[in-house]
C-alpha positions in Angstrom: 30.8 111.7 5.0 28.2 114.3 5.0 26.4 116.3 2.4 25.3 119.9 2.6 23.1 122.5 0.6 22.2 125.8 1.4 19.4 126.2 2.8 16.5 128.9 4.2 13.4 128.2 7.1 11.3 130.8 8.6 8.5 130.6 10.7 5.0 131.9 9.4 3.1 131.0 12.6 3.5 130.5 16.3 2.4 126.7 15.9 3.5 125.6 12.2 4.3 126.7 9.0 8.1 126.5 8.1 9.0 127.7 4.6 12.0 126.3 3.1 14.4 126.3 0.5 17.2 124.2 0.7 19.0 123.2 3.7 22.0 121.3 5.3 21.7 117.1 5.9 24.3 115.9 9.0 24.2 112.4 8.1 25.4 112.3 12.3 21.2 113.3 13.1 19.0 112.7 9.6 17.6 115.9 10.3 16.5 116.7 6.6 12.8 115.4 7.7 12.5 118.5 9.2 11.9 120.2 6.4 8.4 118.3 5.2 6.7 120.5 8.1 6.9 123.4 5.6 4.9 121.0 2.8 1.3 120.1 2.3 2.3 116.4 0.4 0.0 116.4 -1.8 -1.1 112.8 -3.1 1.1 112.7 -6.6 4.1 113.5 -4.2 6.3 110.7 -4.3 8.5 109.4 -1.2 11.2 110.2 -3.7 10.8 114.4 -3.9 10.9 114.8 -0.2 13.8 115.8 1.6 14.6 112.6 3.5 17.6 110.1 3.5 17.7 107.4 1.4 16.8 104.7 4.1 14.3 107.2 5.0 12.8 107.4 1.9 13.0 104.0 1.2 10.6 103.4 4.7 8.7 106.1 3.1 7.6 104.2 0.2 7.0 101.3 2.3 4.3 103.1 4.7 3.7 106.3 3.0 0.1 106.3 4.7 2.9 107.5 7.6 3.8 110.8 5.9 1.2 113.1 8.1 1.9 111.6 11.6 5.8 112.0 10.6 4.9 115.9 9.2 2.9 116.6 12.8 5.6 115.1 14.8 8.2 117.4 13.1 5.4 120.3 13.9 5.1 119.1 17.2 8.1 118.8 18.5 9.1 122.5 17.3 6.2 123.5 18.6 7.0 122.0 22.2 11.0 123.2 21.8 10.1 126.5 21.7 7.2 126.6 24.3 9.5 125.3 26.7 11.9 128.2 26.3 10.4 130.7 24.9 11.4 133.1 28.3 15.0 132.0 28.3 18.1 133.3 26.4 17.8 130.3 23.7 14.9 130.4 22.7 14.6 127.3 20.4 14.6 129.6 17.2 14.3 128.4 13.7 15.0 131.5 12.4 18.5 130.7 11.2 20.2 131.0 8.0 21.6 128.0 8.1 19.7 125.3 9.0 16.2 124.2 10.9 18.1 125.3 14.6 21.7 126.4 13.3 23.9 125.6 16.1 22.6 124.2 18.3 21.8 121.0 15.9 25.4 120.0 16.1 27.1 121.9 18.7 26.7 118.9 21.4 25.4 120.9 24.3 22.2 120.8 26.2 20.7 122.4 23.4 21.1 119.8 21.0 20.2 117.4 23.5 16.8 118.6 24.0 16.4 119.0 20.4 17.0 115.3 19.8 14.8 114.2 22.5 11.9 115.8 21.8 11.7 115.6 18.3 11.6 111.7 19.1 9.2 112.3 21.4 6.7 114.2 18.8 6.9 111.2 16.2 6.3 108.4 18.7 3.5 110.5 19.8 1.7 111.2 16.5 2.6 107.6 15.0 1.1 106.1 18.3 -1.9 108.7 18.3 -2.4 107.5 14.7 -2.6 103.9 15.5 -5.1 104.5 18.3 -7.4 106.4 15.6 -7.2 103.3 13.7 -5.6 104.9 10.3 -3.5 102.1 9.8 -3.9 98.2 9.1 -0.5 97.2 10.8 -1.2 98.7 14.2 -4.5 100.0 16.2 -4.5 99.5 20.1 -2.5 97.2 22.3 -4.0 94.3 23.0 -1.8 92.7 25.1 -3.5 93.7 28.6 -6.8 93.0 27.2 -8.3 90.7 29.6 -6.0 91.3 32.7 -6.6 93.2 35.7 -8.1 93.0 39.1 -11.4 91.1 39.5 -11.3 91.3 43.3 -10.8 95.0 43.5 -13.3 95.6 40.8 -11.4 96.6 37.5 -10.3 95.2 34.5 -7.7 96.1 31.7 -10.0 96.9 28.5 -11.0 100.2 25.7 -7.9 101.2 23.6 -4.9 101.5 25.1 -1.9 103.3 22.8 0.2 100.8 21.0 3.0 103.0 22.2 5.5 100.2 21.2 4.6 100.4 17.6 5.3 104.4 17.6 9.0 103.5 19.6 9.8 101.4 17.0 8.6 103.2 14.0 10.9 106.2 15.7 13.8 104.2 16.0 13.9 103.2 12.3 13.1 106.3 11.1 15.2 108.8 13.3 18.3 106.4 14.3 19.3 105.8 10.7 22.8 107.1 10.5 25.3 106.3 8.3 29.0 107.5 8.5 31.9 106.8 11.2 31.1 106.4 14.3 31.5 109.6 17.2 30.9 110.7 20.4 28.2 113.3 19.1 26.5 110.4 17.2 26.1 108.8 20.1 24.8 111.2 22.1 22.3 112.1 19.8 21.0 108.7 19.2 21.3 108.2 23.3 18.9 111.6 23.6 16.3 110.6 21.1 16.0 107.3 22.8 15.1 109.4 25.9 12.8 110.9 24.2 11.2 108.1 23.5 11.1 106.9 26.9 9.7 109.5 28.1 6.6 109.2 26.4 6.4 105.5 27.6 7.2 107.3 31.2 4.3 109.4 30.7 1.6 107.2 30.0 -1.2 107.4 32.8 -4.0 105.0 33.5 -8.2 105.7 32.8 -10.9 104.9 34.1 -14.5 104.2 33.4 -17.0 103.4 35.8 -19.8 101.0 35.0 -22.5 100.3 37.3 -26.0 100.7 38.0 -27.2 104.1 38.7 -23.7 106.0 38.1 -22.1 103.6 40.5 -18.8 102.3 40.1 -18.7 98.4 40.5 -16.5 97.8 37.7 -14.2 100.3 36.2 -12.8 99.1 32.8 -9.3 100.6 32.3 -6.6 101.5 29.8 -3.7 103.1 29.3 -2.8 106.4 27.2 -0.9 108.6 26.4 0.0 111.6 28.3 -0.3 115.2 26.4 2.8 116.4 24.7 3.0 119.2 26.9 3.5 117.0 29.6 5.9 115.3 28.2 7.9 118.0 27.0 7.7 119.4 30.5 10.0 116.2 31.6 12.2 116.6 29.1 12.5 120.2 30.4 13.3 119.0 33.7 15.5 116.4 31.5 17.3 119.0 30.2 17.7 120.6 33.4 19.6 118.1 35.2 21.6 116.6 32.0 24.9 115.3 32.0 28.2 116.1 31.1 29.5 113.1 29.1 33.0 112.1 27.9 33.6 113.6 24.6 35.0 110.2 23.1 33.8 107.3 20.4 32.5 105.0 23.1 29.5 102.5 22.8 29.0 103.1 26.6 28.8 106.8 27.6 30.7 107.7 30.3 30.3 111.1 33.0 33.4 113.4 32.6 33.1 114.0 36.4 35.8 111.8 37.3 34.9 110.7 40.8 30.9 109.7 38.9 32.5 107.6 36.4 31.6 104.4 38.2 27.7 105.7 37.9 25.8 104.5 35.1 24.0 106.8 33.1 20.5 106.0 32.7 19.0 106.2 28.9 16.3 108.3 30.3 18.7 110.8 31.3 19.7 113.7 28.7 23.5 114.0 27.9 25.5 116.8 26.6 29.7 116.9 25.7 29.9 120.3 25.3 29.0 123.0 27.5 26.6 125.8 25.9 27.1 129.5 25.0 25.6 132.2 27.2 23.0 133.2 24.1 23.9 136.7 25.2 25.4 138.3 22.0 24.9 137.9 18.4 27.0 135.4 16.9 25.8 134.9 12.8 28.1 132.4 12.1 27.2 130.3 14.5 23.7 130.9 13.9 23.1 132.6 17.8 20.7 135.5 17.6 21.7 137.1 21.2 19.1 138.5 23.4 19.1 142.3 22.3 15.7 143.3 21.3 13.8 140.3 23.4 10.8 141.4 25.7 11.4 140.6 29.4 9.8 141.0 32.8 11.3 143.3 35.1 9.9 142.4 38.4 10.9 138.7 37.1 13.8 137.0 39.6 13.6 133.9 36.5 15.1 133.4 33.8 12.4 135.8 32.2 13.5 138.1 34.1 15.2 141.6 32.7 18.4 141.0 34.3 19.0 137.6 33.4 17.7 137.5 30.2 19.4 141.1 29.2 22.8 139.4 30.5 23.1 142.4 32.6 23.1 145.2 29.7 20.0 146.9 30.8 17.1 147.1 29.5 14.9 149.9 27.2 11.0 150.9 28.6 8.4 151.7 26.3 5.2 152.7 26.7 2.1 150.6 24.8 -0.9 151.8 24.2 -4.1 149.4 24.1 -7.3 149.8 22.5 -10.3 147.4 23.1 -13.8 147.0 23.4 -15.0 147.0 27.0 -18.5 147.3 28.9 -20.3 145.3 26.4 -24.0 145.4 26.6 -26.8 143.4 24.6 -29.6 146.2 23.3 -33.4 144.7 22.8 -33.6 144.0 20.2 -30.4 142.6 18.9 -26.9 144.0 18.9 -24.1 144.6 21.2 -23.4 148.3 22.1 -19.6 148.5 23.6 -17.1 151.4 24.7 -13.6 152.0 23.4 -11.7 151.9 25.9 -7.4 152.4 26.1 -5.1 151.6 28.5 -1.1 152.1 28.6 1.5 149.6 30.0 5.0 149.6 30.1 7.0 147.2 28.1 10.5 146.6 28.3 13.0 145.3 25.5 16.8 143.8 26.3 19.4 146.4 25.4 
């Protein structure tokens, strides 16, 4: 039930460009949208040539004017992943051989679970950001509050609030498209992109205007947005955290595999996992886990940036860098900028 191709991603920049080739489609997570962050779509590029599944496509061709907020969500959530752990042992790496995150895209752990969650996240985000920009005809800003609010304490519900709805649903269609038998893993994944999505809905915060005379605030008129993606992926850090072991069985109900919280219903905002992760300590190629060797850490760090955790206890190397910038800048009448040279040297330190 699935289909495969090779496939090669590498990343060009710290924020976008991913350059692929081919790569592997799990029909279990639809995950070949990933690969239109590494495209420009140009205009005369049809639904048809991108590397989607065929219901994918097919919503495609029904609202292609939703081909960019799709592309930035893809971005964006990679983006996020890898902010988020960039100082721990995985850190969120496309750099694999095999596919946009290798292993950790089907493994089932905690890994994957934060994978699936925010890259729901990052399209409800963009689609609903869209809406409230007003690119699109079938959705702009929620309007069901408009005339609501609190007359006696001086505020009203008004401005554009996000049509966050619209984005949830447009993610649900788009992302939670699977095909095949069902498994545990498939519904995990489909479980963790649905917290995703509530965590942007979580997130939203309230604003304010005041309007009044002389700057006072008599009336406030107020809507709601969204909050930033950092934000949000900050929760789903804290998510990811705190997730929780599930059964590793075909059930439409998850169930913890701590026996004595099975009677404790797992809330969808809560991130599960059915397989415990690797220690990311040592190379593994096949599995598509780069190890720690080589990675910069802190050494008076007691987190998980620190040298001994991140190193997994091998040690680390000390090397000293050397720094040259301008310094003591002064502005000479009349007109340029006369600076020193100056050098510095620190110490940096590499994972054995």
């Amino acid at each position: 039930m699935e289909k495969s191709a090779k496939f090669g991603i590498h990343r060009l920049c710290i924020f976008l460009i991913l350059f692929f080739s081919f790569f592997p489609f799990h029909s279990q997570g639809s995950w070949m949208w990933l690969g239109i962050t590494s495209l420009s779509i140009p205009e005369k590029m049809g639904c048809g040539n991108l590397p989607l599944t065929n219901k994918q496509k097919d919503l495609c061709k029904r609202k292609p004017y939703l081909l960019p907020s799709i592309k930035e969500g893809a971005r964006m959530g990679i983006s996020e992943c890898q902010t988020q752990f960039k100082y721990e042992r995985w850190n969120c790496s496309t750099t694999s051989e095999f596919s946009v995150f290798g292993y950790e895209l089907t493994s089932g752990t905690k890994e994957t679970a934060f994978i699936y969650a925010v890259m729901a996240a990052g399209l409800v985000h963009t689609v609903t950001r869209s809406c409230s920009a007003g690119n699109m005809t079938e959705c702009s800003c929620d309007t069901t509050l408009q005339g609501g609010g609190s007359p006696r304490e001086g505020w009203h519900w008004g401005g554009c609030s996000d049509d966050i709805q619209y984005g949830m649903w447009f993610s649900r269609r788009f992302l939670d498209s699977a095909t095949g038998n069902a498994s545990a893993l498939l519904a995990m994944n489909q479980h963790n992109s649905e917290a995703g999505r509530q965590a942007v809905a979580k997130m939203m915060s309230t604003d304010c205007r005041c309007h009044g005379v002389s700057g006072s605030c008599a009336v406030k008129t107020c809507w709601k947005t969204m909050s930033t993606f950092e934000k949000v992926g900050s929760f789903l850090k804290d998510r990811y955290e705190n997730s929780i072991q599930v059964l590793d069985r075909s059930r439409k109900k998850v169930r913890r595999k701590e026996k004595d919280q099975r009677r404790v219903p797992v809330s969808k905002e809560e991130l599960i996992y059915v397989n415990k992760s690797p220690n990311y300590c040592l190379e593994d190629r096949k599995a598509g886990i780069a190890g720690t060797r080589g990675r910069k850490c802190n050494r008076t760090s007691a987190g998980p940036d620190g040298c001994n955790l991140l190193c997994c206890g091998r040690g680390y190397n000390t090397h000293v860098v050397r720094h040259v910038e301008r310094c003591e800048c002064k502005f000479v009448w009349c007109c340029y900028v006369r600076c020193r040279r100056c050098e510095s040297m620190t110490d940096m330190h590499t994972c054995k």
